[in-house]
C-alpha positions in Angstrom: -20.2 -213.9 -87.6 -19.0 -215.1 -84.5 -19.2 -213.2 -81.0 -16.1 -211.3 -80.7 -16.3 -210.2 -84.5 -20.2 -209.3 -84.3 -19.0 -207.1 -80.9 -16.5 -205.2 -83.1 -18.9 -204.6 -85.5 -21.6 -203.3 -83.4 -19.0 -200.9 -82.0 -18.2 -199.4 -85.1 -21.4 -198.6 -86.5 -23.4 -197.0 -84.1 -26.5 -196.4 -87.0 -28.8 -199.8 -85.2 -30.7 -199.6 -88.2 -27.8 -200.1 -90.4 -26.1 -202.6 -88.6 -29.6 -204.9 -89.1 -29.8 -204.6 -92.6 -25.9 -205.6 -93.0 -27.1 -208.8 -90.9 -29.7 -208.8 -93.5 -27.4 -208.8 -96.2 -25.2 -211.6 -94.6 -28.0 -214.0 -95.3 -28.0 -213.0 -98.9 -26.7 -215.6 -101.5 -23.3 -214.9 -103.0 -24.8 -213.1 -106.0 -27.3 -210.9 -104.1 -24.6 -209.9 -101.7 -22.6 -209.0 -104.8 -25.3 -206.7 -106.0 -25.5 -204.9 -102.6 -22.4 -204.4 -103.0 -22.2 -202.8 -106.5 -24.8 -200.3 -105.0 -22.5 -198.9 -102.0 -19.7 -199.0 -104.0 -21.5 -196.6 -107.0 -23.1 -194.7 -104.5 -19.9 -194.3 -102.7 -18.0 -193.5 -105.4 -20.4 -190.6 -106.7 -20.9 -189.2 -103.3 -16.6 -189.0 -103.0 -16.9 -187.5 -106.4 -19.4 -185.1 -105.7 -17.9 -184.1 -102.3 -14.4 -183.7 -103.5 -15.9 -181.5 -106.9 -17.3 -179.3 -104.6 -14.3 -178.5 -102.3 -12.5 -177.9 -105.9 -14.2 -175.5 -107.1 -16.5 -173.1 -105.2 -19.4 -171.8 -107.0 -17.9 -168.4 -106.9 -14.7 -169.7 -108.8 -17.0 -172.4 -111.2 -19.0 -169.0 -112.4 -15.6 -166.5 -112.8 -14.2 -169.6 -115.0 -17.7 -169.7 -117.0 -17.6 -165.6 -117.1 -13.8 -165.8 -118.6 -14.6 -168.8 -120.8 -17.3 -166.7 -122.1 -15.7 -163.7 -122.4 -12.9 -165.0 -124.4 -15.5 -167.0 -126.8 -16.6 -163.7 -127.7 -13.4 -162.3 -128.1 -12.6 -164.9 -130.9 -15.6 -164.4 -132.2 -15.4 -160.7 -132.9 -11.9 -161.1 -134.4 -13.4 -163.8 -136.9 -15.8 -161.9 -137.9 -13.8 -158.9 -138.3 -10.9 -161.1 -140.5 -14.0 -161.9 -142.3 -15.5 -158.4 -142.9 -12.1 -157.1 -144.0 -11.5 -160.2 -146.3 -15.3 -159.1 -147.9 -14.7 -155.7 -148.2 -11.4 -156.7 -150.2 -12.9 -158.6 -152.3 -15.0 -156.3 -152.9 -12.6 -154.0 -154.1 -11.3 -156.2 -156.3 -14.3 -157.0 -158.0 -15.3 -152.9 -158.8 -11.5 -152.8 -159.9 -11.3 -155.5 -162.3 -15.4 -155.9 -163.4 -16.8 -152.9 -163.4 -15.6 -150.1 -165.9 -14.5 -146.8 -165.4 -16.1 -144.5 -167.3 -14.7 -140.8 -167.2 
């Protein structure tokens, strides 16, 4: 880094901490540097992730979606079971109609 880039530098990160390890980094071989900057980026990229979920869906909203998901799960649930029951019960007329005798 030469002067006027280094200046430039130091006025856009104002973290002094931060700005030392970058110069840290800058001594790094080509494949460490590489590595330090697979970190950022992943950590980066889940933070944005994160942070954009969040102004999505508030958690208000994330547990009225849950509620209806739920609600209609049980909604389909009680029909099946009810197509079920009445498919039973036929059957079970069926099988007193045709198996077992009358007898008078």
């Amino acid at each position: 880094m030469n002067g006027s880039n280094d200046e430039v530098v130091s006025a856009q990160l104002t973290d002094k901490e931060l700005l030392l390890q970058f110069r840290e980094v800058e001594k790094l071989d080509k494949d460490d540097k590489h590595l330090i900057k697979t970190f950022i980026d992943a950590f980066l990229t889940k933070r944005f992730r994160s942070w954009q979920y969040s102004f999505k869906m508030s958690d208000d909203n994330y547990i009225r979606e849950q509620y209806q998901a739920l609600k209609y799960s049980n909604e389909q649930f009680d029909k099946n079971v009810l197509f079920i029951a009445s498919g039973a019960l036929g059957i079970s007329f069926a099988f007193i109609e045709k198996v077992i005798p009358v007898i008078p």
